[in-house]
C-alpha positions as CSV (number, residue, x, y, z in Angstrom):
1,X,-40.6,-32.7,-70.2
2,X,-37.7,-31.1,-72.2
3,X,-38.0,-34.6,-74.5
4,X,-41.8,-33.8,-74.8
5,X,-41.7,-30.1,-75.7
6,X,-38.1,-29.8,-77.1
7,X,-35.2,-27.9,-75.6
8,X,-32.0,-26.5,-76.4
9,X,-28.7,-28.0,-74.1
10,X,-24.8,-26.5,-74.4
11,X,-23.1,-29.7,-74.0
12,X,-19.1,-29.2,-73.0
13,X,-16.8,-31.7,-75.3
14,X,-13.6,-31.8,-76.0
15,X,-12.4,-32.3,-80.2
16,X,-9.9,-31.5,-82.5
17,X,-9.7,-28.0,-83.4
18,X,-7.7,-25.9,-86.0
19,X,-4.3,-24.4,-84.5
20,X,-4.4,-20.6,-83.8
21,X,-1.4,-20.0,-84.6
22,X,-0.5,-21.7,-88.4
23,X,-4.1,-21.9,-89.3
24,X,-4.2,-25.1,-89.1
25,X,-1.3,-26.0,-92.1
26,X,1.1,-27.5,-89.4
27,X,4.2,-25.3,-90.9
28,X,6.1,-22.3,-89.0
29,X,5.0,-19.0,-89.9
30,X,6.9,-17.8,-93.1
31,X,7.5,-21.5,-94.1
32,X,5.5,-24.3,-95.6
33,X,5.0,-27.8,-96.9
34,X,7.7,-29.2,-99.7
35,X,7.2,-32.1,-102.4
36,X,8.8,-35.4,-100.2
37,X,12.2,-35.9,-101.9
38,X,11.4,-40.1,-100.8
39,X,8.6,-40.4,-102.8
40,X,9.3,-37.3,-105.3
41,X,5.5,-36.1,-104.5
42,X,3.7,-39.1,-105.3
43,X,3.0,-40.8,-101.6
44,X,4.4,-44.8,-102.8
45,X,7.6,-45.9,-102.9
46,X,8.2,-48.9,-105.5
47,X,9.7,-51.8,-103.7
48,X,10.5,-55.4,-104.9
49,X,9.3,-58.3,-103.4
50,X,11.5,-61.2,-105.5
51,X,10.4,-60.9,-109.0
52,X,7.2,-58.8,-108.3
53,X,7.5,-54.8,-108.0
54,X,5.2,-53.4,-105.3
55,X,3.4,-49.5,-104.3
56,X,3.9,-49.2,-100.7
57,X,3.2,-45.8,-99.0
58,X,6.2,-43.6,-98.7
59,X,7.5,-43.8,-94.9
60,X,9.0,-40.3,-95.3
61,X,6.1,-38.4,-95.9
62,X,3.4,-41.1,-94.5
63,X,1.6,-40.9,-98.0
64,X,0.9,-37.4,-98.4
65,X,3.7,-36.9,-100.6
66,X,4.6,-33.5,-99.0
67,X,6.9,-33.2,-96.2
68,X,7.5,-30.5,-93.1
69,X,10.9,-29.3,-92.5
70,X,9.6,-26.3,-89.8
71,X,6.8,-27.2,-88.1
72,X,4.7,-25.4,-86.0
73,X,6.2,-25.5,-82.4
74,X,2.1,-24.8,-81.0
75,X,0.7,-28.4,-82.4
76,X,4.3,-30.3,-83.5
77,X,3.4,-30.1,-87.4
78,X,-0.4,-31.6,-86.5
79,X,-1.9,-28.6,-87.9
80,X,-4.7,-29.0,-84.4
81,X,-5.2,-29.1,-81.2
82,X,-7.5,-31.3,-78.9
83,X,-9.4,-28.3,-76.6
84,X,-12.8,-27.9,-75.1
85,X,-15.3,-26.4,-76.8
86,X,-19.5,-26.2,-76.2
87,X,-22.2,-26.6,-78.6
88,X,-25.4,-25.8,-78.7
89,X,-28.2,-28.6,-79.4
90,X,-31.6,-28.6,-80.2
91,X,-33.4,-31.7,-78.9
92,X,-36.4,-31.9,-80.8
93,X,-39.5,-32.3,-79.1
94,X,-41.1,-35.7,-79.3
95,X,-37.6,-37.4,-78.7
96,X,-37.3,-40.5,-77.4
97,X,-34.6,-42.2,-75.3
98,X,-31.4,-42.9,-78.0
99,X,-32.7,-40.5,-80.2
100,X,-29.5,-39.9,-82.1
101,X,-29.2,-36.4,-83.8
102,X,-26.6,-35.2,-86.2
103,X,-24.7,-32.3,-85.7
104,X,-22.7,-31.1,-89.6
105,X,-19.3,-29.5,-89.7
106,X,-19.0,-29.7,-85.5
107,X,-16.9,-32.8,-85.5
108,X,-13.0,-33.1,-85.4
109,X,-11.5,-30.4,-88.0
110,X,-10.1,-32.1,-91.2
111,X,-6.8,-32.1,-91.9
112,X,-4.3,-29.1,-92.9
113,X,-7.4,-26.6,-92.3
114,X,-10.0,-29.4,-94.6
115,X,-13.6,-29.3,-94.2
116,X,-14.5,-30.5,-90.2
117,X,-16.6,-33.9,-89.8
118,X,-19.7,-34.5,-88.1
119,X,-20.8,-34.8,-84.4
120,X,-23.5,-37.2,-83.2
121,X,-25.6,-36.8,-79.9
122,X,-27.3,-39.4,-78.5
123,X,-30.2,-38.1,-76.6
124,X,-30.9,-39.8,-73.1
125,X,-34.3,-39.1,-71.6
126,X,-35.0,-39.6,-68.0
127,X,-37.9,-41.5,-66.5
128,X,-40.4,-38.7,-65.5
129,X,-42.3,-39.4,-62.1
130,X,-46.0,-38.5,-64.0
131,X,-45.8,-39.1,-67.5
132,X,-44.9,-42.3,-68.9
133,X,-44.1,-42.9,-72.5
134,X,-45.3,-45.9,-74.5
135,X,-44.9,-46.2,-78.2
136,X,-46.0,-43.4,-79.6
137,X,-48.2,-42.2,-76.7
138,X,-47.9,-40.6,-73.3
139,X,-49.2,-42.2,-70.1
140,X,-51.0,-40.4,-66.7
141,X,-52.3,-40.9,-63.6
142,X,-55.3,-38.8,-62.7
143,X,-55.9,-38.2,-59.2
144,X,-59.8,-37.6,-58.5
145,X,-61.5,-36.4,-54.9
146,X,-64.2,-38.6,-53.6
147,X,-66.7,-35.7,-54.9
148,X,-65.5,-35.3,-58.0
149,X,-65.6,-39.4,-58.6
150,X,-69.5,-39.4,-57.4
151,X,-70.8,-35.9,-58.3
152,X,-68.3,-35.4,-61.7
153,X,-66.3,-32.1,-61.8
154,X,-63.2,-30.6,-63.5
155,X,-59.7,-31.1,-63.2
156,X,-56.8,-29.3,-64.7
157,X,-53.4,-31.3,-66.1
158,X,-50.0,-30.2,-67.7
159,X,-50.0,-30.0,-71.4
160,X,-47.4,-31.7,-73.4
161,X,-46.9,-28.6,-75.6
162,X,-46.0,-25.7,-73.0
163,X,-45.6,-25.2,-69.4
164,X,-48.2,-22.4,-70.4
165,X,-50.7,-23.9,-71.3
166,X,-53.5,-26.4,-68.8
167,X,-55.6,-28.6,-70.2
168,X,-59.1,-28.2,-68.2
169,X,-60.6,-31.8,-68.2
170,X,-64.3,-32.6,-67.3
171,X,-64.6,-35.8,-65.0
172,X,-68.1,-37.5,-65.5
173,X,-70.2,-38.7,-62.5
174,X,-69.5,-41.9,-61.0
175,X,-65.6,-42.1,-62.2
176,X,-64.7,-45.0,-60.9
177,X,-60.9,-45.9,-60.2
178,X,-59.0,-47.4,-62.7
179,X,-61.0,-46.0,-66.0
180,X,-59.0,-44.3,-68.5
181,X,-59.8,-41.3,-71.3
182,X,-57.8,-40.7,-74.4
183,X,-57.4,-37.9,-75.5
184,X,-55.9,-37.8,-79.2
185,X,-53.3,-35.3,-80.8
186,X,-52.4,-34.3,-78.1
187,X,-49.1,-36.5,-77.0
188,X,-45.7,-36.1,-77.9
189,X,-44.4,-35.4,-82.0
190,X,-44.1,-38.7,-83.6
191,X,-40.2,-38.5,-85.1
192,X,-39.5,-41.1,-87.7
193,X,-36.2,-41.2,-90.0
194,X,-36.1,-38.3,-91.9
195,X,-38.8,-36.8,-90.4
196,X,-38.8,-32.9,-89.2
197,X,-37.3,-31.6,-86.0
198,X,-40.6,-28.7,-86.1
199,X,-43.3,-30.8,-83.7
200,X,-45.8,-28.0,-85.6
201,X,-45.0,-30.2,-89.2
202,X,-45.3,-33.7,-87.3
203,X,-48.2,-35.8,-86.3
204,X,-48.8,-36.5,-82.4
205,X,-49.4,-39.3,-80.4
206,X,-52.3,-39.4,-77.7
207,X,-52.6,-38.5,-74.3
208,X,-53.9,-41.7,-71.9
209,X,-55.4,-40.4,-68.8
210,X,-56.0,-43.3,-66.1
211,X,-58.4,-41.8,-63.2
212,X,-57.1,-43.0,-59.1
213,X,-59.4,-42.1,-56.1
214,X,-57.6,-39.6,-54.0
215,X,-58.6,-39.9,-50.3
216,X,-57.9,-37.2,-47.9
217,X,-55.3,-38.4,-44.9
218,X,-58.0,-37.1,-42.1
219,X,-61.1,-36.4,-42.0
220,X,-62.8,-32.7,-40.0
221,X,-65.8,-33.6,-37.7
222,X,-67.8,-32.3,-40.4
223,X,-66.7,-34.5,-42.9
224,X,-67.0,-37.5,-41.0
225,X,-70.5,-36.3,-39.9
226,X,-71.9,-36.0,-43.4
227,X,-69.8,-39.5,-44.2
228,X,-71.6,-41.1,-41.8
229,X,-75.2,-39.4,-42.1
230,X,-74.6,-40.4,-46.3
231,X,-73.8,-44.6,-44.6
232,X,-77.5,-44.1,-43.0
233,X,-78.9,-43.0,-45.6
234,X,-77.5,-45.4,-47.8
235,X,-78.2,-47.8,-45.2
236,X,-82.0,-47.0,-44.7
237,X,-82.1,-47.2,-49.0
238,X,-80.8,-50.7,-49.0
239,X,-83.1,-51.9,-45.9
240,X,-86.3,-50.5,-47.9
241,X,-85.1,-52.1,-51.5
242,X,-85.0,-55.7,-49.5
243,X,-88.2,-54.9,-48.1
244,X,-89.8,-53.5,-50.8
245,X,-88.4,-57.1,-53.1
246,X,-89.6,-59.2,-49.6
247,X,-93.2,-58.1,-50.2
248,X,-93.5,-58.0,-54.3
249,X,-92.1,-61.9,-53.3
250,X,-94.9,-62.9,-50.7
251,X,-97.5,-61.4,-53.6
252,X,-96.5,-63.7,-56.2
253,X,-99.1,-66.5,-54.9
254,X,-100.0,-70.0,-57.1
255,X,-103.7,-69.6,-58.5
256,X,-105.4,-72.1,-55.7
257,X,-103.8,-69.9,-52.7
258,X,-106.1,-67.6,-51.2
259,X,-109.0,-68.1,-53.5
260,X,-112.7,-69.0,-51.6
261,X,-116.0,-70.6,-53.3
262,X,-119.4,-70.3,-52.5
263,X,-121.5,-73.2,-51.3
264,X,-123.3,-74.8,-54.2
């Protein structure tokens, strides 16, 4: 139901994070970075290849054209550190399995203190053991007593919205097993790309209810009583419909049956 409804979840990762102790510049306190003597500050090196000349990055200072005589002794000159951190996410309600959300500035930390990248989730949703998702809609099984099948009733079902709030549903007489209701608007948020994470600003899917009869394991004595006084009843109906079809039957005569003349 989180999926449905939306949730937040600390997830536990572990990432590349500024060092605490240089601030993530990778030099020893009181020290810093120097223009790479190699490459005088420029990051190539000029190196000839027969009669052609060729830019190949400076091996000193790996490109950067700066170069780190006192490193930091906490991350070796790396400027970070790989250590566990959590994060709050927000899975947006409506979500569907491999919804993939995208998290700005929580990613690795960039380098010598530069701006962090991004992290991406990727939302897995477990199978729920009522509600089945298909498409854009969200699937149910009703289950109905044998009273509320014949005489009609109400029943009350989980809303997709809040564990709040009950949607009170008004079965018809003679449900039978197997029919189905929709009700519309009121499934999960429909996400598309670019779409809102606020379900309030996004259209919803519908709600397919399918009715099952729901028979009770045993039966009192006075259930089975009234069971079987409703089988004679019901058997006394049928034997007076046949007989009632027997006679209209035996009416239904050809014009020459049954008729008598006078003598002339």
């Amino acid at each position: 139901m989180e999926a449905m409804r939306g949730s937040t979840r600390t997830v536990a990762l572990s990432c590349r994070q500024g060092c605490e102790i240089c601030n993530g510049s990778g030099a020893a306190a009181g020290t810093g970075w120097t223009m790479c003597r190699q490459c005088k500050g420029t990051g190539t090196v000029r190196v000839e290849r027969g009669i052609m000349t060729m830019g190949m990055p400076c091996n000193t200072c790996s490109g950067s054209g700066q170069t780190l005589d006192h490193p930091c002794r906490s991350c070796r000159g790396e400027g970070a550190m790989v250590r566990r951190k959590d994060v709050l996410v927000s899975v947006p309600a409506g979500a569907r399995q491999f919804t993939e959300l995208r998290l700005p500035g929580l990613g690795h930390c960039g380098l010598r203190g530069g701006r962090s990248g991004d992290l991406f989730v990727t939302i897995k949703v477990k199978e729920h053991e009522r509600f089945k998702r298909v498409d854009e809609d969200v699937h149910l099984t009703v289950p109905v007593s044998l009273s509320q099948a014949l005489l009609g009733g109400t029943v009350e079902i989980p809303s997709l919205t809040s564990e709040k709030d009950i949607i009170k549903l008004q079965i018809p007489p003679n449900t039978l097993p197997g029919n189905s209701r929709i009700i519309r608007g009121k499934g999960p948020p429909k996400l598309s790309a670019g779409s809102s994470v606020d379900s309030a600003s996004n259209p919803r899917g519908n709600l397919v209810l399918h009715f099952s009869l729901s028979l009770p394991e045993r039966l009192t004595p006075r259930q089975e009583a009234l069971i079987r006084e409703f089988d004679d009843i019901e058997k006394e109906s049928k034997q007076r419909r046949e007989f009632k079809h027997g006679n209209n039957e035996d009416q239904v005569l050809p014009d020459s049956v049954g008729r008598s003349f006078a003598p002339v």
